[in-house]
N, C-alpha and C positions, 0 to 999 in steps of 0.2 A: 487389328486391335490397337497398333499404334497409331496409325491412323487416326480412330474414333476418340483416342485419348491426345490428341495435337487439336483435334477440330474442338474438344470438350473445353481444354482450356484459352482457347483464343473466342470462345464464344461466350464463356467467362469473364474475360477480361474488358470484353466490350460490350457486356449485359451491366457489369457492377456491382453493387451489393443492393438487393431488394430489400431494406429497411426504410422505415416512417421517415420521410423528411425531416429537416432540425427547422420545428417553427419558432418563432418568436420576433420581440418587437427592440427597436432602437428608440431608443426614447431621451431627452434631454435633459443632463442632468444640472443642469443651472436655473432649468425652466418649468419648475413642479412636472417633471418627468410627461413634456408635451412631446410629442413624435417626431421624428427626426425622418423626416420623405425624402422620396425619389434618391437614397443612397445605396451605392453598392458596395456589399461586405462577402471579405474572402475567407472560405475555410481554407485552411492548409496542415494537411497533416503533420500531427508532431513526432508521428515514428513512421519505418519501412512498410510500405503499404502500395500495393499494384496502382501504375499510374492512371489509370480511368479514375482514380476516389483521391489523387496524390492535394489538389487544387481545384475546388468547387466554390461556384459562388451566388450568390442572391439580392437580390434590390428590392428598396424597400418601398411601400406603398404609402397613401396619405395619410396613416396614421401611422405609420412605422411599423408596418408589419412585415417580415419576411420569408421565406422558405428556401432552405438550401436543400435539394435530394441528394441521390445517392450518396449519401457517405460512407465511409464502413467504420461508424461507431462500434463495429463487436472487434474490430482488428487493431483500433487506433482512437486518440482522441486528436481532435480537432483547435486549433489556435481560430481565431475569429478578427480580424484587421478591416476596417473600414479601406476602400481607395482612395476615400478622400483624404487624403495626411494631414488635413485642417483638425480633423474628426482624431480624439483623443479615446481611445477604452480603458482607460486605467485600471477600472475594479474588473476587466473581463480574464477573466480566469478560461485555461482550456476545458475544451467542451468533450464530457464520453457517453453523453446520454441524453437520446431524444426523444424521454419519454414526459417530457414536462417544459412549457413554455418555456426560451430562456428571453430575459429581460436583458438588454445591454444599453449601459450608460453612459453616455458620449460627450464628452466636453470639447467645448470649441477653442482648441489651441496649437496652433501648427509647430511642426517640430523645427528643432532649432533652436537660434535665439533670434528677440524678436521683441515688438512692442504692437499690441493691438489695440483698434474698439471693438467691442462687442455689441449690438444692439440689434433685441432678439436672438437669432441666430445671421443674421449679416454681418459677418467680420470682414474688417477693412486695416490694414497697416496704417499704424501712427506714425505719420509725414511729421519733418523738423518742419520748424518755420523760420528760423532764424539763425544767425551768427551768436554764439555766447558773446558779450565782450563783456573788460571790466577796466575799472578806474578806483585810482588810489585814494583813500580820504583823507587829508591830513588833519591834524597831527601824527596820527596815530598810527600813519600805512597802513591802512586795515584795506585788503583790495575786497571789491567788492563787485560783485556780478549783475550784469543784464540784458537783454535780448535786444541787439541792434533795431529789430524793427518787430511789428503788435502786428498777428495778423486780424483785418477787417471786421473778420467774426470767428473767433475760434474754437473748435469743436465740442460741442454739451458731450460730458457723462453724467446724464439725469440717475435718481436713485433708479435701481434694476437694469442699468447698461453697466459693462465692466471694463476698466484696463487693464490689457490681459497682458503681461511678462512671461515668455515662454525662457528655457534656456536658463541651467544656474548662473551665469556670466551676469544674463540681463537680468536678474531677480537680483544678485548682490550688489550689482554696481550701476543701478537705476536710481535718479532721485527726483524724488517726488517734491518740491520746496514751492510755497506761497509766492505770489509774485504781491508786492506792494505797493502801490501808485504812490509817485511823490509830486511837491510841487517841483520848481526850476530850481534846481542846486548849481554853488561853485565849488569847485573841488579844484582847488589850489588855482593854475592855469585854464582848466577846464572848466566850461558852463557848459550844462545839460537842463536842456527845457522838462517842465514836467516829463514824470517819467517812470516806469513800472521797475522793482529791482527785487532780485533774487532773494527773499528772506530776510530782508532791510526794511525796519520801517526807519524812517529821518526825524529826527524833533526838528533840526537844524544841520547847516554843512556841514557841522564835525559832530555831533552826537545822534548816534543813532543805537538801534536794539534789535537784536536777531526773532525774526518772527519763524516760525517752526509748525508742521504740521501731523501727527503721526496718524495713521488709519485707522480704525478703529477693527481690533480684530477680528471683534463680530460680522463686520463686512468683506473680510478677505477671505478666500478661499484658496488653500494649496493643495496641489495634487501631485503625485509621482508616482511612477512605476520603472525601477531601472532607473538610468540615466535621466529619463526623460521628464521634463517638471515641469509647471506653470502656478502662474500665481494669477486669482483672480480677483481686483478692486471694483468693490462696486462704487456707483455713482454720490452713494450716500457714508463711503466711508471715512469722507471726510467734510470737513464744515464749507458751505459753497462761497465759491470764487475762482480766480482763476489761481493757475499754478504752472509750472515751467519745470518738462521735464528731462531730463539729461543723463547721459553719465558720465559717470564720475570722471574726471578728468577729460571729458570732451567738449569741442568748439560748437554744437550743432544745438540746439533747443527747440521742442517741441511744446507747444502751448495752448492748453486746455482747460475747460471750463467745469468743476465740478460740482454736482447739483445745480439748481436753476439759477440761469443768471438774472443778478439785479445790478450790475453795472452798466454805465455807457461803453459802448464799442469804443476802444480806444483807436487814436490817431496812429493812421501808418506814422 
């Protein structure tokens, strides 16, 4: 009898739970909820539960569909984690019940902190292109900022692509500021040939006026769950041109073009 009750449950335990697989789809929530393929997403149980049902997982098909088996929803609810850690679930709640599709909505924002583009679903890291520098104006000392060097063509956020700020750090101490073309200024000792500057536009050498850009809220989106946050600008949420972006207190600048350009490519 002990026997048949040692073999009962070790044939249990490697059987599983015979309940309906957890179907549903991964869909994108930036992108009128288009599918999100070929991702694999992990269930993991959120309480004590025999290890065959502990970590189960599923990928997803060309339209975002998936199927995780064996679970044992009647003993445990299930947490849902993309592998890709690009892939955000913010609104996914744990799962105890697969008797109804479950939709899950993924944002494209890697953890951390961090600066992206977005376009489509291809995220790529926003590369600096330059050295900050700056130079004093006189009378007035007023220092003033500008990117050592223009790159050749610098990268479009058309309306419907996003800069994406992951990380509270990078969302508060990110700045997003106009870049301004001038002609050839002297500034005191210094002469600088035409020239792009940080939220400066120039009447003349010593008078000049702060040019300023804010988003428009309607095109930002934030998101969090926990710790974890991102902010996403769209192409369109600010008036196009280019713009130089930085933080706060750093030598490095990144420089980007938002909405379509109508500028000439500026000179390295």
């Amino acid at each position: 009898m002990q026997r048949l009750l040692v073999a009962t449950l070790a044939l249990t335990a490697f059987v599983g739970c015979s309940q309906p697989p957890l179907q549903g789809r991964l869909v994108d929530a930036m992108r009128a909820d288009a599918p999100v393929a070929n991702e694999t997403l992990v269930a993991r149980a959120t309480g004590k539960v025999r290890m065959t049902c502990q970590t189960l997982s599923g990928k997803t098909d060309d339209q975002g569909h998936f199927s995780i088996p064996d679970l044992c929803l009647s003993e445990t609810s299930y947490k849902i984690t993309p592998s890709n850690s690009s892939l955000f679930l913010a609104e996914a709640q744990p799962i105890s019940d697969a008797s109804s599709e479950v939709i899950l909505k993924a944002w494209w924002a890697p953890e951390g902190d961090g600066s992206y583009l977005l376009h489509g679903q291809s995220l790529s890291r926003l590369k600096t292109h330059a050295d900050l520098k700056d130079v004093v104006v006189p009378p007035s000392g007023t220092k003033v900022l500008y990117p050592a060097t223009m790159p050749s063509k610098a990268p479009q956020i058309p309306a419907g692509d996003d800069l994406v700020l992951t990380g509270k750090s990078t969302i508060d101490k990110t700045r997003i500021v106009p870049l301004v073309h001038s002609d050839a200024r002297t500034f005191g000792d210094t002469k600088l040939e035409p020239w792009w500057y940080v939220g400066v536009k120039f009447d003349n050498d010593t008078d000049f006026s702060s040019v300023n850009a804010k988003p428009d809220p309607g095109h930002v989106t934030d998101i969090a769950k926990g710790d974890r946050v991102a902010r996403f600008i769209d192409g369109a949420a600010l008036p196009a041109g280019r713009y130089a972006i930085y933080r706060e207190g750093g030598r490095r600048v990144s420089i980007v073009q938002f909405g379509e350009s109508s500028e000439k490519t500026a000179a390295q």
